[in-house]
N, C-alpha and C positions, 0 to 999 in steps of 0.2 A: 496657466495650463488647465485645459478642462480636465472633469471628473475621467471620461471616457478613456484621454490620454496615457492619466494618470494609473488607470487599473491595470493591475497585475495578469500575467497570463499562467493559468492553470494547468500543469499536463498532470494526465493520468497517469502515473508509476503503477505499470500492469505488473503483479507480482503473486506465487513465488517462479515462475516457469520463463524460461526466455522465448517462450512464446505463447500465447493466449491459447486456451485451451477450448472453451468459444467462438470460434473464429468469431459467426457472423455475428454472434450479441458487439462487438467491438462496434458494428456498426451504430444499432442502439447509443453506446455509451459512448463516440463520438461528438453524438450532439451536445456530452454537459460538457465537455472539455476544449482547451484547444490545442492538446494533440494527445496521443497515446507514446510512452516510452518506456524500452524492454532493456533488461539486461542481458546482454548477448555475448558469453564468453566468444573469443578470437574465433573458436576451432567448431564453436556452430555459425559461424559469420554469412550471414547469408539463406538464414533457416527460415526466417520468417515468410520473407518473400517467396524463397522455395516452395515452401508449406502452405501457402495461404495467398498468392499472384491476386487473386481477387478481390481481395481486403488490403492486402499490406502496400502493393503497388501504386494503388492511389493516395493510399494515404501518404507513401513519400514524394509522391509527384506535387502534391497540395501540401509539402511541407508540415503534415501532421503524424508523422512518424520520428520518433526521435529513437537511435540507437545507443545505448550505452555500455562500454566495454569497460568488464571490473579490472581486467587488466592496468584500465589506466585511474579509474574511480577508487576504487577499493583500495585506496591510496595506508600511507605509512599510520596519515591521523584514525582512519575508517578501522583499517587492523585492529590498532590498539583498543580502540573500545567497541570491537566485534570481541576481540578477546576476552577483554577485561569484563565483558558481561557474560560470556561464557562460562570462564571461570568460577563466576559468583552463583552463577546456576547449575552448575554442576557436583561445588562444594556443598551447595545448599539441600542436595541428597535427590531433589524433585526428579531428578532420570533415572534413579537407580533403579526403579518398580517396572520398565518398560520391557517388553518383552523383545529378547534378541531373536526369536526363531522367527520373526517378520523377514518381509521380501526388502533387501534395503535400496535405494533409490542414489541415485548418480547424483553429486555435485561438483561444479567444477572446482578447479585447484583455486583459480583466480579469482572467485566468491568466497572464497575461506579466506581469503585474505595475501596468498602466496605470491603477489607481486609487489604488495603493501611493505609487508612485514613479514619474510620468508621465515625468523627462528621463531615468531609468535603464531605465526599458522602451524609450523611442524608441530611447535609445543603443544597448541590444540592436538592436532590433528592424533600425537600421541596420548593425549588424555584420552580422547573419544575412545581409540583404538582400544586402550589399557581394559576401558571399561563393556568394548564390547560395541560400541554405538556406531564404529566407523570400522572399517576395512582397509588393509592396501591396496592401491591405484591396481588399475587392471590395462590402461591403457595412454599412464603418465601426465593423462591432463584433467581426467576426473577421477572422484573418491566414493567408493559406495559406500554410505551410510542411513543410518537408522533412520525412515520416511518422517517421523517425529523432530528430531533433532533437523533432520535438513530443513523442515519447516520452519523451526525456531529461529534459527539462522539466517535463514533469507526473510523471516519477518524482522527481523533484528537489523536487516540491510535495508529494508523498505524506510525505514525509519532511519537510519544512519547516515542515507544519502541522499535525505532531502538535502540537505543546506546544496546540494553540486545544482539545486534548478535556478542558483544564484547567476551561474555562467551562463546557462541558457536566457535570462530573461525571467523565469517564471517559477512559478512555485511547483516541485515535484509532490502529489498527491497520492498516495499509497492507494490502488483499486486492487480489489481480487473477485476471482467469482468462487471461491474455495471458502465456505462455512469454516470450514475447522480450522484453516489459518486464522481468520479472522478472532477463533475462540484462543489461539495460541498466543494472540498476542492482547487480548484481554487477560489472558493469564498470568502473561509475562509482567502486565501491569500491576496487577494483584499480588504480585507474590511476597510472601510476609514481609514484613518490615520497609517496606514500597512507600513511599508518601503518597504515590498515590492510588493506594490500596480501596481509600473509600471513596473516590472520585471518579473511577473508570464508570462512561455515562454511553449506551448503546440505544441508536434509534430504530426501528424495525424498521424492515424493507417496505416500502409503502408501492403500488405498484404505479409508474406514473409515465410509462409511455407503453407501445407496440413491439415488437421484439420483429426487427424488420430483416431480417435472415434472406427472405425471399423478396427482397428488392434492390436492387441495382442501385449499384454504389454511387453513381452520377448523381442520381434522387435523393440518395441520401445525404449527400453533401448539399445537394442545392436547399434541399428542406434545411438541412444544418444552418446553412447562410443565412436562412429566411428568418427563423426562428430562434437565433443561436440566444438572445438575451433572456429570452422566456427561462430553457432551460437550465442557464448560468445563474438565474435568481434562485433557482429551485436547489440547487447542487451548495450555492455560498449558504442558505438560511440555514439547509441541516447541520452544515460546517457550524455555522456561528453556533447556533443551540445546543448543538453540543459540546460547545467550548463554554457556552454560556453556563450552561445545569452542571458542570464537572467543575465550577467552580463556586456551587451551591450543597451545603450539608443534604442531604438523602431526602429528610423530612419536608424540606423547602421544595426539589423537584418536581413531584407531581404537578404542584400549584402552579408551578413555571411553564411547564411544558401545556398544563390543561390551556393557559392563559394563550398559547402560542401555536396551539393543536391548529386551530381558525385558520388561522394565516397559512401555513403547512396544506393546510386540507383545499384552500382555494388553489397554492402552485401548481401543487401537483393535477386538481380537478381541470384546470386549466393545460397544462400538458396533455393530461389525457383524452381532452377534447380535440385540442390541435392536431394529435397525432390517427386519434379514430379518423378525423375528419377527412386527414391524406392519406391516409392510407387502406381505409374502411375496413377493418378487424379489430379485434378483443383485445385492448389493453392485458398485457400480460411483460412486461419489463420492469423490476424492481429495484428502488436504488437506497440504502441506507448506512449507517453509520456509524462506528465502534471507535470513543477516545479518550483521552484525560488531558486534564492540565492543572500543573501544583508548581508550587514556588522549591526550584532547586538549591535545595543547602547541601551543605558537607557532606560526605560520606553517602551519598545520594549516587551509587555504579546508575541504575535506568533511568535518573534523569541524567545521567552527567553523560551517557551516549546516546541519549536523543536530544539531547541541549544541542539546539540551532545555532550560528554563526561563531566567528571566528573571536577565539579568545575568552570563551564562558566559563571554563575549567579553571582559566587563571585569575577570576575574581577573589574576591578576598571574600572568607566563608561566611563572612555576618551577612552581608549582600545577597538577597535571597532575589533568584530570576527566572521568570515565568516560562516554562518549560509544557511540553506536550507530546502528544503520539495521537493519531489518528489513521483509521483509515476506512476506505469508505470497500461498499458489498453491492455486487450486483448482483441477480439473480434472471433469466428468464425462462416462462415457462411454456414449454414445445407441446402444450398439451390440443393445442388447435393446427399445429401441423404433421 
């Protein structure tokens, strides 16, 4: 079987929103992917394409739209170490300093985990409350709580449910265009006693296409087809480097990454020609990268709910297994339109 065959397909897991907040940058970030996939509670079923006909249409017509409903994902295993890492962040005091006179934000019931595991989402859902962080339902199917907290927890889900791009084919990829998610789940990584407290490795946004808002989505898929392996080199290298330097002591880094800057600085200079070339404007679309990866032992709650595939929990704890989080940042900048 060729190499080609053999390669995995990559979608974008767009998160924390069930629906991209960007419309048109989706366009942009289609080219590094091969689809974008949203988590779409039941009772907004239908939001996307409502909200965005022009972006989201096509991308289901060309089978690059994948919808995922927590109701059926956010399964009994998902709950339990949505919870179980709640829990530990909550005992561990880091929310208590937030301020409750904030505006709080809607999550649905089915992202907490209330189809999964109904008495371990209430049990949450009564901790939150207890403390001030969550609210009761206003409208039975979502919960307003603390914009911080809903954060953490849907970064917490980005991570939780990769292993489900196992059914699709492909590997779910965590994307956001939200800076501060992205900081929350470097946080989450760091937080004391973390194995991998000294490993979380982030690569700056480097800017390496057009931010093509103002062109028609035909174009852009065709250019996608043309070009698709150029920018799938670009999107696997910062993946790998960053998996790579996050399992290198701090001191060794820089040396690693100076030695790999080259390589880096051609893809993307390369992108960026491609895309000025079709499109003839100002490179301004940024794409980069925040992750870690350590060997999972005992008593390890954030690796053992980002531990990938079936059956890691139940190894025997001498057994240490290479575990991660990642997710990738886009950014673009509207400043030439």
């Amino acid at each position: 079987m060729n190499k080609k065959a053999t390669e995995s397909k990559e979608i974008a897991f767009y998160y924390p929103g069930p629906v991209w907040r960007c419309s048109d940058w989706i366009k942009t970030l289609i080219l590094f992917f091969d689809g974008v996939a949203l988590l779409v509670p039941s009772y907004l079923k239908g939001k996307p394409e409502c909200e965005d006909p022009a972006i989201a249409l096509p991308l289901r017509e060309n089978g690059l739209l994948h919808i995922l409903e927590p109701e059926k994902i956010v399964d009994k295993k998902a709950t339990e170490k949505l919870s179980e890492a709640m829990v530990e962040i909550i005992r561990s005091s880091v929310l208590d300093g937030l301020d409750k006179n904030t505006a709080f934000h809607e999550i649905s019931y089915s992202r907490l985990g209330g189809y999964g595991d109904e008495k371990l989402a209430q049990e949450l859902l009564r901790d939150l409350k207890k403390r001030g962080l969550a609210k009761d339902t206003k409208d039975g199917v979502s919960i307003p709580m603390h914009p911080m907290v809903r954060s953490l927890i849907l970064v917490l889900l980005s991570q939780i449910l990769r292993p489900y791009g196992e059914k699709m084919g492909a590997e779910l990829s965590p994307a956001t265009d939200r800076h501060k998610v992205v900081e929350a789940l470097r946080a989450l990584l760091s937080l004391p006693n973390s194995p991998s407290a000294a490993h979380v490795v982030a690569l700056d946004l480097e800017t390496v296409s057009v931010d093509l808002r103002l062109v028609p989505m035909d174009e852009v898929l065709g250019f996608r087809e043309t070009y698709k392996k150029e920018h799938r080199q670009y999107i696997r290298a910062i993946r790998e480097l960053t998996r790579d330097l996050s399992k290198m002591p701090e001191r060794e880094r820089e040396e690693a990454l100076e030695k790999r800057r080259e390589e880096l600085q051609e893809l993307s200079n390369t992108l960026r020609t491609l895309s000025r070339k079709a499109w003839k404007r100002p490179a301004s679309f940024a794409l980069g990268i925040a992750g870690a990866l350590w060997q999972l032992t005992s008593h390890d709650y954030v690796g053992a709910l980002l531990a990938a595939g079936a059956g890691v929990l139940g190894k025997p704890s001498k057994e240490k297994v290479e575990t991660g989080a990642y997710s990738y940042l886009f950014r673009a900048n509207s400043e030439y339109y």
